[in-house]
N, C-alpha and C positions, 0 to 999 in steps of 0.2 A: 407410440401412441399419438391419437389427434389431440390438439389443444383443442379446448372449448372456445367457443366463439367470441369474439371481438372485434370492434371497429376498429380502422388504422386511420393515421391522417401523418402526411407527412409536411406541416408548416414553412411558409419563405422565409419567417424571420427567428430568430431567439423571442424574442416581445409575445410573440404569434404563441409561438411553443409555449412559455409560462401561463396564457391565459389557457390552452387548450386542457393544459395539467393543471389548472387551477376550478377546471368545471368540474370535474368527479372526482372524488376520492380512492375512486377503482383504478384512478388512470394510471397508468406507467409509463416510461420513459422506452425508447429502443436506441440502443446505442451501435454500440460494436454486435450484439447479442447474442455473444460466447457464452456471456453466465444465464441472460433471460431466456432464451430459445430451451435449452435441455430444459428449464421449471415448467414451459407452456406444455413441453410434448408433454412430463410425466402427470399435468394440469397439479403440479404441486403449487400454479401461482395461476389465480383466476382475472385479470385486467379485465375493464370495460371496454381497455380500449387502449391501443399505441401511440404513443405519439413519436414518430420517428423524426430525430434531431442529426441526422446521420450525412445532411450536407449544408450543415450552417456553418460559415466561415468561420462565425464568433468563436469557432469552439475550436476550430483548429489551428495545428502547430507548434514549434516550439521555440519561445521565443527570449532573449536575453536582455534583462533589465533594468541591468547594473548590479544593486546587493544581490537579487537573485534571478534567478530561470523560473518561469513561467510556462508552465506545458499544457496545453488545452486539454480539455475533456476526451475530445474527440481523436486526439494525435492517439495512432495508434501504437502495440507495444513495439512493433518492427521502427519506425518512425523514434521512438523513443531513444531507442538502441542504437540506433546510428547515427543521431544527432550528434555532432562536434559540440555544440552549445553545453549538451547532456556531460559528454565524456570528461570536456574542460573542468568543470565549475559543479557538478553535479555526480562522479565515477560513479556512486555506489546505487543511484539509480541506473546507468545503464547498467550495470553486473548484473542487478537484482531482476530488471526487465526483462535480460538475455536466457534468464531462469523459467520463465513465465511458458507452463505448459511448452506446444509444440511451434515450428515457425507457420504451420497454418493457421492456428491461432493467436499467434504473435502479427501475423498481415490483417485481422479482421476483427479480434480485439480491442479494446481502446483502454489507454491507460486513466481517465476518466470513470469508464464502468467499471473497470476490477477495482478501485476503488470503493463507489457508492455502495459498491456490491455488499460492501464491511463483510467479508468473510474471513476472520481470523487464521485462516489456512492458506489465503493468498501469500503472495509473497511483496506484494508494493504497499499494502498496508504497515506492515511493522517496521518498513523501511522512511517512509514519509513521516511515520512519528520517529523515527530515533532521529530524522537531520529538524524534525521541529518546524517542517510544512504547514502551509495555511491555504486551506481551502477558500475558494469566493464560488458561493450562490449568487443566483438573479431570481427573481420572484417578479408579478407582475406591482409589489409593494417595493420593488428595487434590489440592491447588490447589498451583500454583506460577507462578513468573513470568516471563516471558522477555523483558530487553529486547530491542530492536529487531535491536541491530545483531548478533545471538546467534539470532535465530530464521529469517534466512533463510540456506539449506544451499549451495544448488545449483539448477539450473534443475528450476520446479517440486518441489523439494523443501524443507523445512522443519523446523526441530529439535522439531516435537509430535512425541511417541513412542507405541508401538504403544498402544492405550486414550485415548489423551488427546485432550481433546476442547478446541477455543477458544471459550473462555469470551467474553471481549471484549478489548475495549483501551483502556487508562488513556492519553492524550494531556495532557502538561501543556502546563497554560495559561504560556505567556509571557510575558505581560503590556505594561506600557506601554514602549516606546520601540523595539516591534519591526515588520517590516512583510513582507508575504510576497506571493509571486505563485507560479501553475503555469503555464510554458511549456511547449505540447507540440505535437509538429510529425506528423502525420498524414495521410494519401493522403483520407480519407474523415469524415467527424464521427464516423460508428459503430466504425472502424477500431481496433486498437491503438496504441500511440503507436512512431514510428521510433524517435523520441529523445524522451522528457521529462525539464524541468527542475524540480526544486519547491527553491523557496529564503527560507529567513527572515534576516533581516537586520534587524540592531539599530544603530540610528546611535546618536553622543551626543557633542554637542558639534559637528557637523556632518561628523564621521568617521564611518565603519565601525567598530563597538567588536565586533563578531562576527557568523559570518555562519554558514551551514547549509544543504550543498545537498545533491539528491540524487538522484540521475542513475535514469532510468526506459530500460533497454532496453542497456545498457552493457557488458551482463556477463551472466553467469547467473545471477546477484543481482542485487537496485539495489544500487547506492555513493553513500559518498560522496566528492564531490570535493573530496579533503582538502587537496591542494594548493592550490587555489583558496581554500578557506575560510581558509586559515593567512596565504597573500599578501593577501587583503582585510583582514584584521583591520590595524585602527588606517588605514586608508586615506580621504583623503579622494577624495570622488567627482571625476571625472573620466579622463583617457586611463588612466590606469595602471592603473583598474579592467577595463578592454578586456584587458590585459596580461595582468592576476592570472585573469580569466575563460579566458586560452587556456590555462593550463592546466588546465581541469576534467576533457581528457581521458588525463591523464596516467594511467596505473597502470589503464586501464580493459581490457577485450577484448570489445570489440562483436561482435556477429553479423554473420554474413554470410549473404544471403537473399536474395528476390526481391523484396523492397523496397529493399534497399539494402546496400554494403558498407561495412566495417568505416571506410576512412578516410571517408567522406561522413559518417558517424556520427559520428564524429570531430569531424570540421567542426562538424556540428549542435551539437553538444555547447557546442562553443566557441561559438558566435554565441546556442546558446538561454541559457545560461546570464549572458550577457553582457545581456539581453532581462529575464531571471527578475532579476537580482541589481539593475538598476536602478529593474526598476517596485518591487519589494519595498521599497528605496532612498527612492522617495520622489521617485527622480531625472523631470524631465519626458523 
């Protein structure tokens, strides 16, 4: 299909760009525009108008800065994934990234947009809330910060407000004694995820001393599986981890689709997480 019509404008600065999205309330953002282009063709999303941010410095790269990694808007998910900064101090983002649809949309994608996108089916949303990520807006009113579990709203919607533009996202580093995996269970490699699990977990001592999951496809946000994470703490490995994992889908309301209903999600939930919390573990 054609998209209905709109103005573009592609600004020299960040500063430029906030005021240009700060005149209409139709305006939109163009990023990477993996997720905006398919809504324009099927005109499932009407803009007044683009504002393409697609070569402002501010927004790219990835960059190390000391407690944590900083990855721009604009670093795409290829960029993500192969970052040494990422892989160091950050694994479970690059696993999660390498996951992300196909590598043509991995080269032209930005790890920035699949975020804003807030689409609970992604896979770097549920991953950014279980390591406890903080978002930074710019508005032409200035920078502010959002953690994680504060910036996503509702399905496909997000707490940036009318002007504000994402900047990137601050990721702390964990450090020694943690260990993380992405389980995610899918019809297709390119596909969305049915269910994904992303989970960091920190032994010591040969217990569970805390753990951090975070359910991809659950809800109309990702979650976390709070139940889960509170029953693992102090747990040593074995059956009763099976236990503390059934309930990860506790408090959650999965979708129902043509891929799947609510209790098989359900299911997935329990079995991925069960999958995600051991290899994290360390467990064979």
């Amino acid at each position: 299909m054609i998209p209905a019509q709109f103005d573009y404008v592609r600004p020299g600065s960040l500063a430029e760009s906030c005021q240009e999205l700060a005149s209409d309330e139709d305006t939109k953002v163009l990023a990477g525009g993996q997720s905006l282009l398919p809504l324009l063709r099927l005109r499932l999303a009407y803009p007044s108008k683009l504002v393409d941010i697609g070569r402002l410095p501010e927004l790219k790269g990835v960059h190390d800065r000391g407690d944590h990694v900083f990855v721009g808007a604009m670093a795409t998910h290829d960029e993500v994934m192969h970052s040494g900064v990422v892989h160091a101090d950050c694994p479970l983002v690059a696993l999660a990234t390498s996951m992300v649809a196909d590598p043509a949309i991995r080269h032209r994608g930005t790890f920035g947009g699949s975020l804003a996108h807030a689409d609970p089916a992604g896979d770097l949303p549920a991953v950014v809330l279980a390591l406890e990520g903080v978002f930074v807006a710019r508005s032409a009113q200035g920078e502010r910060e959002i953690p994680a579990a504060e910036f996503f709203v509702d399905y496909l919607e997000s707490s940036l407000g009318p002007g504000e533009i994402l900047v990137g996202v601050k990721i702390p580093k964990l450090g020694a004694g943690w260990g993380f995996h992405y389980e995610k269970f899918h019809r297709t490699a390119q596909a969305w995820a049915i269910v994904g699990v992303a989970a960091a977990v920190r032994r010591s001592n040969g217990s569970i001393a805390e753990a951090r999951i975070g359910l991809t496809n659950m809800g109309p946000t990702p979650l976390r599986a709070r139940a889960t994470e509170s029953a693992l703490q102090g747990m040593e490995l074995g059956d009763q981890v099976r236990q503390a994992c059934d309930e990860a889908a506790a408090d959650t309301s999965p979708p129902a689709d043509l891929h799947a209903q609510p209790d098989y999600r359900r299911h997935l939930a329990r079995v991925l997480t069960h999958r995600a919390v051991l290899t994290a573990s360390g467990s064979p």
